[in-house]
VOGU-3710 file (C-alpha; in Angstrom, 3 decimals, decimal comma):
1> xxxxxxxxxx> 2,709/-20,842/-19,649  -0,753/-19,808/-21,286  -0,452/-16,005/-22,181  -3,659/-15,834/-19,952  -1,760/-16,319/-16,370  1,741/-14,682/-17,699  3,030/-12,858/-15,036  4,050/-10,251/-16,897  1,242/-9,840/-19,607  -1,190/-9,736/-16,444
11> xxxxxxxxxx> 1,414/-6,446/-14,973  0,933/-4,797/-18,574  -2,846/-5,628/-18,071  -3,416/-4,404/-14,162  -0,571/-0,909/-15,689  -2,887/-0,710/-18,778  -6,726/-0,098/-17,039  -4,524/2,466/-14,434  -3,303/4,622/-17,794  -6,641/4,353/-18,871
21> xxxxxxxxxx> -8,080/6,123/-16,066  -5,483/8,188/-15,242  -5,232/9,998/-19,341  -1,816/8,776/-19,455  -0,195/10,049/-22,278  0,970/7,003/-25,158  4,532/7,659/-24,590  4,780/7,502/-20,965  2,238/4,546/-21,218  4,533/3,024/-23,395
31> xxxxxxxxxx> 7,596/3,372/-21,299  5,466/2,511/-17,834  4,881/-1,114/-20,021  8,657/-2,082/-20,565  11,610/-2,414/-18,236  14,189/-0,189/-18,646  16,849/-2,655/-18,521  17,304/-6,599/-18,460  20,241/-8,844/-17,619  20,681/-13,056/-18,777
41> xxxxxxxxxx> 23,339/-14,389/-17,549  25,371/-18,326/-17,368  26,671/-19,459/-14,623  28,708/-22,321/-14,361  28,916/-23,754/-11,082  31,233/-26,474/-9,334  29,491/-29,075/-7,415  30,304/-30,876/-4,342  30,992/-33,577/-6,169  33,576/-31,915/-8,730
51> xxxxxxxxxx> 30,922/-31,917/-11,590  30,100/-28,397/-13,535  25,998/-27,197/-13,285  25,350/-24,608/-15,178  22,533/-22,197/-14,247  20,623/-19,668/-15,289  20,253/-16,214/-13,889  17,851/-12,529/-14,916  18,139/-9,709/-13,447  15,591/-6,462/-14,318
61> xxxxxxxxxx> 15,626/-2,687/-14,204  11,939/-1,923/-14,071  11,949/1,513/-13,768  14,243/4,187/-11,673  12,828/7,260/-11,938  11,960/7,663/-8,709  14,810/6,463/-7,005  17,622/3,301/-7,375  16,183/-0,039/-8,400  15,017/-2,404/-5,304
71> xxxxxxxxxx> 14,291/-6,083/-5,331  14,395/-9,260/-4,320  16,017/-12,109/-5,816  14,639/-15,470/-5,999  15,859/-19,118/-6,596  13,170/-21,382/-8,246  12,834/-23,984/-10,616  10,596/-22,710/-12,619  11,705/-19,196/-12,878  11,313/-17,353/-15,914
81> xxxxxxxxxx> 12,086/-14,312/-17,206  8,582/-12,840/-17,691  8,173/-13,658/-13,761  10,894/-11,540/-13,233  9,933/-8,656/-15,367  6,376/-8,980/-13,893  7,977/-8,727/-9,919  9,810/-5,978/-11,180  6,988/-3,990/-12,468  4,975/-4,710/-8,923
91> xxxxxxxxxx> 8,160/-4,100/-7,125  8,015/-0,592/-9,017  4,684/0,183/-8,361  5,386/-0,973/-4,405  8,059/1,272/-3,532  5,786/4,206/-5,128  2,680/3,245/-3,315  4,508/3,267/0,063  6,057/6,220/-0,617  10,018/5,685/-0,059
101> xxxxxxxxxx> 12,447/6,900/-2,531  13,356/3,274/-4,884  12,449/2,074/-7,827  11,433/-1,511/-8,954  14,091/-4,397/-9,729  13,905/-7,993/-9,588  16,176/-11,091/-10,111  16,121/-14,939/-10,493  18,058/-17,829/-10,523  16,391/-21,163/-12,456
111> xxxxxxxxxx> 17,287/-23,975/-9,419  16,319/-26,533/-7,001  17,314/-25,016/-3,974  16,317/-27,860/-1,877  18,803/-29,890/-3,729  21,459/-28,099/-3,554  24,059/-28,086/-0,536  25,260/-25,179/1,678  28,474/-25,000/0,147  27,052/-25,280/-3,349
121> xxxxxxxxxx> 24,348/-22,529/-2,562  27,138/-20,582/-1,887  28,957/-20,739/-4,872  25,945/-19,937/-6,903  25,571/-16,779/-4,820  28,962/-15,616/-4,877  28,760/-16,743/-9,115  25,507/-14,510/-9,928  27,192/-11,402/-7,660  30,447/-11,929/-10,100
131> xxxxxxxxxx> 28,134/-11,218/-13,379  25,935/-8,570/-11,853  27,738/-6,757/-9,381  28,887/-4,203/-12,271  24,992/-3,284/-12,097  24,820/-2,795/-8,136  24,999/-0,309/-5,874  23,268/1,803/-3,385  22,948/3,884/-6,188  22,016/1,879/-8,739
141> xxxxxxxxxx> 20,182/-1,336/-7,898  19,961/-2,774/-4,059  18,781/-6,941/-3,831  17,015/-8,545/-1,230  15,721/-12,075/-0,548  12,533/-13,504/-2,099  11,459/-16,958/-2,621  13,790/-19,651/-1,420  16,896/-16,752/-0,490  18,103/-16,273/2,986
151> xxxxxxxxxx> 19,945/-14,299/5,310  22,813/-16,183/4,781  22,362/-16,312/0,977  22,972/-12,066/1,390  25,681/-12,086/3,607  27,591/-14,327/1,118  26,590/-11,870/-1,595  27,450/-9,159/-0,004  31,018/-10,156/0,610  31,693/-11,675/-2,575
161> xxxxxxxxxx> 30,772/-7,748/-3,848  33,181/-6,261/-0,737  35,636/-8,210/-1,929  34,968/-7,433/-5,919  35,003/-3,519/-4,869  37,668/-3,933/-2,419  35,727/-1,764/0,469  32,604/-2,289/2,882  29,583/-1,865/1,147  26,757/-2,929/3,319
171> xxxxxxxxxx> 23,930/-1,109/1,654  24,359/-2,881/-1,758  21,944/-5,667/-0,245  19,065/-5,759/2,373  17,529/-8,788/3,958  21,452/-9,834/5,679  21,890/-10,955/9,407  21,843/-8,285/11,799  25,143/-9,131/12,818  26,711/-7,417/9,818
181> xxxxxxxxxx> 24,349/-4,779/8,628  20,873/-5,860/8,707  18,079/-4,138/10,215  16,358/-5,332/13,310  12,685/-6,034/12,621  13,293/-7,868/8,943  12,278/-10,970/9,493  8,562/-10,596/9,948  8,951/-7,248/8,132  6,701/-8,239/4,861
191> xxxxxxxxxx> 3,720/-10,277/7,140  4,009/-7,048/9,887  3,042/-4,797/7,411  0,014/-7,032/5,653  -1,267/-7,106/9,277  -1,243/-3,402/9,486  -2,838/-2,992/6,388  -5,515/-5,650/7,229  -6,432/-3,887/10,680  -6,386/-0,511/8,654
201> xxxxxxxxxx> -8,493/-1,843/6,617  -11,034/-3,717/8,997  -11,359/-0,201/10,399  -12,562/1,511/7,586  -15,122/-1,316/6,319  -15,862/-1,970/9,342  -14,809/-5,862/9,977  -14,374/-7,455/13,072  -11,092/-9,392/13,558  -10,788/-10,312/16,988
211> xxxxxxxxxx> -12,156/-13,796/17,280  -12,716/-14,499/13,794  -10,991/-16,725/11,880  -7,768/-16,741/9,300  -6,599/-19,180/6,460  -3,280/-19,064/5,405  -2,248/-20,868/1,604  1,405/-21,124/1,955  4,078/-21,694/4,824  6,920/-20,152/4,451
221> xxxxxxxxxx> 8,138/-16,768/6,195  5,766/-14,855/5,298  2,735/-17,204/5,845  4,456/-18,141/9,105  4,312/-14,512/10,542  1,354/-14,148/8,982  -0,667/-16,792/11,554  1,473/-15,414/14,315  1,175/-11,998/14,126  -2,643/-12,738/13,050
231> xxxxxxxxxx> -3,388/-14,103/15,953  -1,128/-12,223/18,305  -2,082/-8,422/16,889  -5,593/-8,761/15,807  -7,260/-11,486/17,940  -7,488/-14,070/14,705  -8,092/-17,702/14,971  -6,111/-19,528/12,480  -8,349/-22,217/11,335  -6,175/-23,723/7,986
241> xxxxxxxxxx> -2,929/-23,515/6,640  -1,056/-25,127/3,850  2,249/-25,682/2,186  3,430/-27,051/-0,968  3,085/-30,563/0,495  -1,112/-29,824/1,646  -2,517/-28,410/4,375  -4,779/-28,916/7,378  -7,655/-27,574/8,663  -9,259/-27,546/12,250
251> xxxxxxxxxx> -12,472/-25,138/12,106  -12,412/-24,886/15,775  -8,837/-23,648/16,009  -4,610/-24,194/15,535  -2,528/-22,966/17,747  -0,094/-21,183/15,237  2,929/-21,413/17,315  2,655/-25,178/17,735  2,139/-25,230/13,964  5,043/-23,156/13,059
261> xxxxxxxxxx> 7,182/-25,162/15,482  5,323/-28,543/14,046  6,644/-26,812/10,369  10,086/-26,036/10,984  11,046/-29,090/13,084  9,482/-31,829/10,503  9,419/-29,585/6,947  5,787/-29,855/6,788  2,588/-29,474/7,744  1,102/-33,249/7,156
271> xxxxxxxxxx> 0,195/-34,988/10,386  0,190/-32,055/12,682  -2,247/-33,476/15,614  -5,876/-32,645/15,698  -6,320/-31,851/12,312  -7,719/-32,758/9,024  -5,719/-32,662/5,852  -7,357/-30,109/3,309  -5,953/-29,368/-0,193  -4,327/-25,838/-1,135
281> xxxxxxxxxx> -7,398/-25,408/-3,709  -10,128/-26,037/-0,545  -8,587/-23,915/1,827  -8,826/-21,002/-0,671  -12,823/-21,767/-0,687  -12,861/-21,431/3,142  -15,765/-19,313/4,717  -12,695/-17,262/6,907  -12,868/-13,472/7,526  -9,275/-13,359/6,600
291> xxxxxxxxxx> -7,772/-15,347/3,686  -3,757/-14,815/3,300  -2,620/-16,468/-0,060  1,090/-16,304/0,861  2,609/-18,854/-2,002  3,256/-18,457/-5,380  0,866/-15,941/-8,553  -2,255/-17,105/-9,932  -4,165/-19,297/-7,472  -7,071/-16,771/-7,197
301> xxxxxxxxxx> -8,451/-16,990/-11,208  -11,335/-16,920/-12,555  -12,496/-20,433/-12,580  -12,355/-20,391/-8,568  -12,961/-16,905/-7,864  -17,085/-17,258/-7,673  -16,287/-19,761/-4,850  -14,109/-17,211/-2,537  -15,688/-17,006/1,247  -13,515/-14,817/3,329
311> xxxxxxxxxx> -14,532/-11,249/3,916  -11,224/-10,260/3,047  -7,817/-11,104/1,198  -4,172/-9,826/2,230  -2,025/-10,832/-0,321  1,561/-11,657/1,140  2,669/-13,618/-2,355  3,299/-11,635/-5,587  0,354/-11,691/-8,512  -1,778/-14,098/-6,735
321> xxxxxxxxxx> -4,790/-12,901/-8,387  -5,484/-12,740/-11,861  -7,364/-9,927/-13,574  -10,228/-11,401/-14,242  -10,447/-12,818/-10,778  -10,496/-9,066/-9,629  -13,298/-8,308/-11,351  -15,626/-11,295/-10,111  -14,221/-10,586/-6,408  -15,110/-6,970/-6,260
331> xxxxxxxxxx> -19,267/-7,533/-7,845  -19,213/-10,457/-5,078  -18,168/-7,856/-2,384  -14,553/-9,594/-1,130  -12,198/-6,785/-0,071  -8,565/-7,742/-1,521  -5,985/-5,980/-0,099  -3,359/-5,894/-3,657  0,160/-7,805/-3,202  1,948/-4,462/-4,053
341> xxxxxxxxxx> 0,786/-2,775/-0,601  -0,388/-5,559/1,488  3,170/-7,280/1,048  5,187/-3,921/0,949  6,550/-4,337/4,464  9,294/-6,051/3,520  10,547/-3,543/0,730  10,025/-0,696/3,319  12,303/-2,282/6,201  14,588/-2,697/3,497
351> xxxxxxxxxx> 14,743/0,594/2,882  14,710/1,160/6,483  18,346/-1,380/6,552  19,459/0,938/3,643  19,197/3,822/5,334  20,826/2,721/8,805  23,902/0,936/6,666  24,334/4,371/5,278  24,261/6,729/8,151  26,220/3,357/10,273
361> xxxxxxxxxx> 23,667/4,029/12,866  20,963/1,486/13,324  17,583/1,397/15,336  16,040/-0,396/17,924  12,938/-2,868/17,192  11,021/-0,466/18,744  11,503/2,309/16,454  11,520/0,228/13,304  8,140/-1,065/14,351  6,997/2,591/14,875
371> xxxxxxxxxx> 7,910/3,447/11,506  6,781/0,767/9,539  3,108/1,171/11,542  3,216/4,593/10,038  4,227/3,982/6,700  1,736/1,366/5,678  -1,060/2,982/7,601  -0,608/6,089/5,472  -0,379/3,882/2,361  -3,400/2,120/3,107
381> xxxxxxxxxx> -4,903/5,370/3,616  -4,235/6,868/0,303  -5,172/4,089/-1,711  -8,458/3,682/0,401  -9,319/7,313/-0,601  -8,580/7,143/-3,711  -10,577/3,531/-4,377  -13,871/5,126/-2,465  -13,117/8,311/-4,678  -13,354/6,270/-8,352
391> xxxxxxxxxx> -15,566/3,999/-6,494  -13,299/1,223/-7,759  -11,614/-1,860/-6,217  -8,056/-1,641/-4,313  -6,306/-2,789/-6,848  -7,246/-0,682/-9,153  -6,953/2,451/-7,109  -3,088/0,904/-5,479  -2,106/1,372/-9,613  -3,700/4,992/-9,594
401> xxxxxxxxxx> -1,444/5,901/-6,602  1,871/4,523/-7,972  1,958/4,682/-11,351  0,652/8,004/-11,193  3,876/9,200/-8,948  6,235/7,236/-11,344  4,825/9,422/-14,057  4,789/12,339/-12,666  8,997/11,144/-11,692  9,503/10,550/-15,460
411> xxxxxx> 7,616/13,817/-16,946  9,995/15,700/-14,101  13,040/14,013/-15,394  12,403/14,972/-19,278  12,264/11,454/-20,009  8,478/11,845/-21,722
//
């Protein structure tokens, strides 16, 4: 991985300009830049077909000062422990822009999940909750899924904790079935709130949605929700979409429920009728009003970021944006709505889970809707301000929101 589209070294870079601005002092700079703890862990695994695999699991403490560690845990291939630390860091910064009382964690398993059965997926869950649950809690450090985790990937780690602590616990992990703790509203929780932010934000640059068209660059959940909820709550016309396999593109329309269907019946997107293939790199060059890079970090650089069309960006993936990229977006005029807020809907029903495990009184869709409306509208709100104030890019002024609450948390604790 070139040290120019590190994960992490791009989090120190985006935390770096915001203590800058803000006259951040070098010691709580210093500690802003680090995580405050880090797990490695082995774990040996019996396969299905009585072979050992042995795997390799992080999990990171960004920073707690303003409240338990929160964040999601991934299973990828090519996971590393720099992407952790980065997600971390953004997963700090997230629960402080949205205002709920969490810090930032992250964790990672190296694996194929796609070639791994249900009954070995579950061992590897139940395997990583042995070695970390020691480090859990509601009051210490509260998972979630991410990329390539499930429902049912929770639930399993959730019991395998029950029965390590010998008690209910529901609150030590968010994202589980409704059935047995999880919070109505969830499942489209981290799309829902990019498509408040991206009306909120049409508002106040005045952009009209309804009508105008959508790309989204990656397929899963959040992409999914993404073209539904685009097109259902704002009037958008989703024109592309795209998964790891390639996408297609119909300038005169999809229907995004057929596509979704199309996607979850036949595992991808090729052939869908009526369409033309198009490449994940071209549909990020579309002339849309609404981009949504929902995939993977760094797809929006500097080599491609001259040749961005849409009006706007709501990032739904982590990091997709370099630095760099930033910089050439904002002189060309694209409004990009930062992964930290735009994608903090799914933190914030989290939180919303956490607090309904703990009180064992849970709301209706409704209510969580209600709240979640509110919270993201205010978040957008105060990082709007703030960006027109320093007459700098969203970004920019998302960092000057957060990081300067998880100061102010640390200088309050005695920690600086």
């Amino acid at each position: 991985m070139s040290e120019a589209l590190n994960p992490f070294k791009i989090a120190q870079k985006q935390l770096d300009r915001a203590a800058e601005r803000l006259g951040l002092d070098p010691a709580t700079h210093e500690l802003l830049r680090w995580p405050m703890r880090e797990y490695a862990f082995t774990l040996p695994v019996k396969m299905d077909d009585g072979t050992t695999r042995v795997f390799h699991g992080f999990r990171v403490h960004y920073n707690t000062a303003r409240g338990p560690a929160k964040g999601g845990l991934r299973w990828h291939p090519d996971e590393t422990l720099d992407t952790v630390r980065a997600l971390a860091a953004w997963m700090t910064w997230k629960t402080s822009v949205v205002d709920i009382p969490l810090g930032g964690g992250k964790g990672g398993i190296v694996c194929n999940p796609k070639e791994l059965s249900e009954t070995e997926k579950e061992r590897l869950a139940r395997a990583y909750m042995r070695a970390i649950a020691q480090a859990l809690g509601v009051t210490r450090d509260v998972p979630a899924p991410d990329v390539y985790t499930t429902p049912q990937i929770m639930a399993w780690m959730m019991d395998e904790y029950e029965m390590i602590m010998g008690e209910h616990h529901p609150g030590v992990i968010t994202g589980k079935p409704v059935p047995i703790g999880g919070s109505k509203g969830r499942n489209d929780a981290t799309a829902r709130g990019g498509i408040y932010v991206t009306r909120e934000a049409a508002r106040a640059y005045g952009i009209e949605l309804d009508g105008h068209t959508m790309a989204v660059q990656g397929f899963g959940n959040a992409g999914q929700f993404a073209a539904l909820l685009g097109e259902q709550l704002l009037g958008l016309k989703l024109v592309a979409a795209s998964d790891s396999k390639g996408g297609v593109y119909n300038p005169k329309g999809i229907d995004a429920r057929a596509l979704v269907d199309y996607k979850l019946q036949n595992g991808s997107l090729q052939g869908f009728p009526d369409t033309e293939p198009i490449s994940n790199e071209d549909l990020l060059e579309l002339d849309v009003t609404v981009l949504f890079p929902a995939a993977l970090e760094n797809v929006i650089t500097e080599k491609n970021a001259s040749k961005i069309r849409a009006q706007m960006i709501c990032e739904l993936a982590n990091g997709p944006t370099t630095p760099d990229a930033d910089d050439i977006l904002f002189d060309k005029g694209v409004i990009v709505l930062p992964d930290f807020l735009a994608n903090a809907g799914g933190v914030t029903v989290s939180y919303f889970e956490q607090v309904q495990n703990t009180y064992n009184f849970y709301w209706e869709l409704k209510e969580v809707h209600w709240r979640l409306d509110e919270k993201m509208t205010r978040a957008f709100r105060s990082v709007y301000d703030m960006g027109i104030r320093e007459k700098i890019h969203l970004r920019e002024a998302a960092y000057l929101v957060s990081v300067a609450r998880v100061a102010e948390a640390c200088k309050l604790r005695g920690w600086v």
